[in-house]
N, C-alpha and C positions, 0 to 999 in steps of 0.2 A: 681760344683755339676753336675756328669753326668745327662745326659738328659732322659736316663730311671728311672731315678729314681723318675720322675715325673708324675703326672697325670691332664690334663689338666680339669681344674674347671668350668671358667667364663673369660668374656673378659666383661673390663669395660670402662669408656671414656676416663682415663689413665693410664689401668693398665691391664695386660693380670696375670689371678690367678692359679697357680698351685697347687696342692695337693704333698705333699714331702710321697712316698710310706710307708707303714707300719707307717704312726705316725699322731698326735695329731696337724701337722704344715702345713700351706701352705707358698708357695715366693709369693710372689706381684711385677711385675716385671713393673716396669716403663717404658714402652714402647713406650706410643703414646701422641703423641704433642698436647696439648687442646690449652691454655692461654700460657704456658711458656714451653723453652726447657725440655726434659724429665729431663735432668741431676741438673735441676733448682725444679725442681718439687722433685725429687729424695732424695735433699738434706735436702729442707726444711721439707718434711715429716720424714725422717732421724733423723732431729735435734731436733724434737719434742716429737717422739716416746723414743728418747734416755732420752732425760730430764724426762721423763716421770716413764720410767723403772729407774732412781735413784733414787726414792721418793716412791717403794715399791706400787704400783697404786693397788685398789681396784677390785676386779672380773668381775665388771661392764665396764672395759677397757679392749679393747682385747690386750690381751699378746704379746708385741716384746719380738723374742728370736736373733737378730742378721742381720746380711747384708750376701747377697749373691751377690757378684762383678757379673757384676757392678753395675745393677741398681734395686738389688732384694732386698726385706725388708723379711726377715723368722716373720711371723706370726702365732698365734694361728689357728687352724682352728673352723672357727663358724657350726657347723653342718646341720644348719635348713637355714643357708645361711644368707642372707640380709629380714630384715624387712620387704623391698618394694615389696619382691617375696613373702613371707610370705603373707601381703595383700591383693597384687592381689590374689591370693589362695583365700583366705578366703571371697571376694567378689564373685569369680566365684564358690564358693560352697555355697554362702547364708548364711554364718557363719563369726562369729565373735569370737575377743579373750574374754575371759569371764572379770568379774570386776576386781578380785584380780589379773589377770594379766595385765588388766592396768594400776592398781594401781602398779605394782611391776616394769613394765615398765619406768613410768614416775618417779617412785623414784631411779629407776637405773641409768635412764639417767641422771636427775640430780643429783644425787651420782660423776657420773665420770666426769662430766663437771665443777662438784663443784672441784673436786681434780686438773682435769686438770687447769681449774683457778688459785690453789693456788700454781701449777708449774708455773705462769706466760705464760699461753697460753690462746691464745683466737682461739675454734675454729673455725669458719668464715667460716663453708661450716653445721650447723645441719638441719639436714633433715633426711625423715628417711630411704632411701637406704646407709646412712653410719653408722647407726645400723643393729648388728646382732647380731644371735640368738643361741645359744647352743641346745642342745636334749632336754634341761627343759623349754627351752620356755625363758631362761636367755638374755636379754641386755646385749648385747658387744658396748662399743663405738669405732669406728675407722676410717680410712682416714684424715690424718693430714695434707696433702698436700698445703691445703690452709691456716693453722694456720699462725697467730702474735703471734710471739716471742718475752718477755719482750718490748712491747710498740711498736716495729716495723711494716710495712705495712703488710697486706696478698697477699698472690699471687694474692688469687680471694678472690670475695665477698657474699655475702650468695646468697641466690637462688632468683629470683624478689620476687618471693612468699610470701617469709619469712624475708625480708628486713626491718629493722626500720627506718624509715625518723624521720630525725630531724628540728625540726625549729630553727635556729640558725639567730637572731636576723632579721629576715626574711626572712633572704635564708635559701633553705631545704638540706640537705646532708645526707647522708647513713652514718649510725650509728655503728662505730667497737668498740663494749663497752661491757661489762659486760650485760648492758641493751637491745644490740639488742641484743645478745648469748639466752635472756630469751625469749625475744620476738619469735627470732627462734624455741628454744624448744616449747613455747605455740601453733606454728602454726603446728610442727612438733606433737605435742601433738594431737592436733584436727585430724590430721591424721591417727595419731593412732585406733582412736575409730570409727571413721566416716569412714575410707576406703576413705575419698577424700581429695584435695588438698581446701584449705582454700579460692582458688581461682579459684574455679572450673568455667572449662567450657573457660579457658583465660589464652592462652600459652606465653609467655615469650618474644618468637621470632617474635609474630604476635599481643600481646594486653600488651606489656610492659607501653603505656602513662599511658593504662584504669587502672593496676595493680598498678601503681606508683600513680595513681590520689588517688584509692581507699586506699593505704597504709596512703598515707597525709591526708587522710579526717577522718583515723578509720575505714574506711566501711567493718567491719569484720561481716563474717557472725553469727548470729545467735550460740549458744551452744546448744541449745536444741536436737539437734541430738546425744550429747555428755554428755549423765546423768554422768555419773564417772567421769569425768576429766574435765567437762566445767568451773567450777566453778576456777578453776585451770589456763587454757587457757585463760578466761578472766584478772585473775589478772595477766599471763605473757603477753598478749598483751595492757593490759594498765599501766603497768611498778609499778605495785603495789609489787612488792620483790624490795630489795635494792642487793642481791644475790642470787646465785644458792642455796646456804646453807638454804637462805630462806626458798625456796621453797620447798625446802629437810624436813622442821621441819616442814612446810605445810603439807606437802604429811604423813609425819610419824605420823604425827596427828592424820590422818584420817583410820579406819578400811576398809578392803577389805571384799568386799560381793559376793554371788555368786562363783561357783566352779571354781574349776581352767580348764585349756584349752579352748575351743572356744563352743559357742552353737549359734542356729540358729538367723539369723536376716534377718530383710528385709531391704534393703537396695533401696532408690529414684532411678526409672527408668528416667535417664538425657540423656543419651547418650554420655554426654561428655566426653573427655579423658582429664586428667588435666595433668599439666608440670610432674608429678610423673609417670606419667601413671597410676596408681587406675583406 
């Protein structure tokens, strides 16, 4: 694909994004080395996206339309960009998404996670710069990079943040199950509504024992910041769904209140910047 025919988008921690001219698509171009060779990263996202695209995937998953040799994925383009850019926005303007799009959010996401499941994928990196967003404010899931395909290891593993510890007969071990996938979204969840990381204020690289302490102990903050969704986050972080489908008949339950798009909030003067940056 000539090279004008591109418009440079966003540069990510393994992926440089182009805009394909005149159309609805961008490439995702595997480019830079995190955990594993690009061409390892490449693949597995590849093989995921593909399985995915043969079982007809629901709107809430952003759209593979193909490979650009060598190491480019043609994708949907999300308009409103990434979730996490979206937040920080709406934190530095005093605003927030309103209820009914929380609510349409968290049944989105668990809509595709529920599908991507029943492809036999687990995705192994939720969080929410790898949701985006369309011109309606629409949930796209995407970045497969790190998925487990039918029962096999992931590249990588969820974020510290959003990690399930298990106790396994006394030793603890990080959790690649249907169970942590919820657990992620509930934390991922809290983010959504709150503009913060669940673990604010305690980076990865610098307070990883304190995060792992608190993950083993339960020490999850508080919901009360989170009227719409808390009730929700609680039962994904204490393993109250047996599925995402669960959660899905959860969510569908419940009536969305409040207009749609974003209205004012205040948000706690912390100062802190969490692993997400919020």
């Amino acid at each position: 694909m000539a090279h004008e025919e591109r418009q440079f988008l966003a540069d990510g921690w393994t992926a440089t994004i182009f805009r394909l001219s005149n159309t609805q698509k961008v490439v995702k171009v595997l480019d830079k080395k995190l955990y594993y060779p690009c061409e390892e990263q490449f693949r597995r996202e590849l093989a995921a996206n593909e399985r995915i695209a043969q079982h007809n995937p629901p709107a809430s998953v952003l759209k593979f339309y193909g490979v650009d040799e060598p190491l480019g994925l043609i994708l949907e383009l999300a308009q409103k960009g990434s979730m996490d850019n979206f937040l920080r926005e709406c934190r530095g303007s005093k605003s927030a998404p309103s209820s009914d799009v929380l609510l349409r959010w968290a049944r989105q996401a668990a809509e595709a996670l529920a599908f991507v499941h029943s492809c036999g994928i687990l995705h192994c990196d939720i969080y929410v710069p790898n949701f985006f967003l369309d011109n309606e404010l629409n949930l796209k899931l995407a970045d497969f990079g790190a998925a487990a395909i039918d029962g096999g290891s992931p590249l990588m593993m969820y974020r510290e943040t959003h990690q399930l510890w298990v106790n396994d007969g006394g030793k603890w071990r990080k959790d690649i199950s249907i169970a942590s996938e919820i657990f992620a979204l509930g934390s991922a969840m809290f983010n959504m509504e709150t503009c913060r990381d669940s673990m604010q204020g305690l980076r990865s690289d610098k307070d990883r024992d304190e995060i792992e302490r608190r993950l083993k102990a339960k020490e999850l903050p508080p919901v009360d910041d989170a009227p719409v969704l808390g009730r929700y986050i609680e039962k994904c972080w204490n393993s109250k769904y047996d599925s995402m489908t669960d959660l899905l008949c959860d969510l569908n339950a419940s009536e969305a209140i409040g207009g749609a798009g974003i209205h004012p909030v205040t948000y706690p003067v912390d100062g802190a910047k969490d692993e997400v940056g919020i």
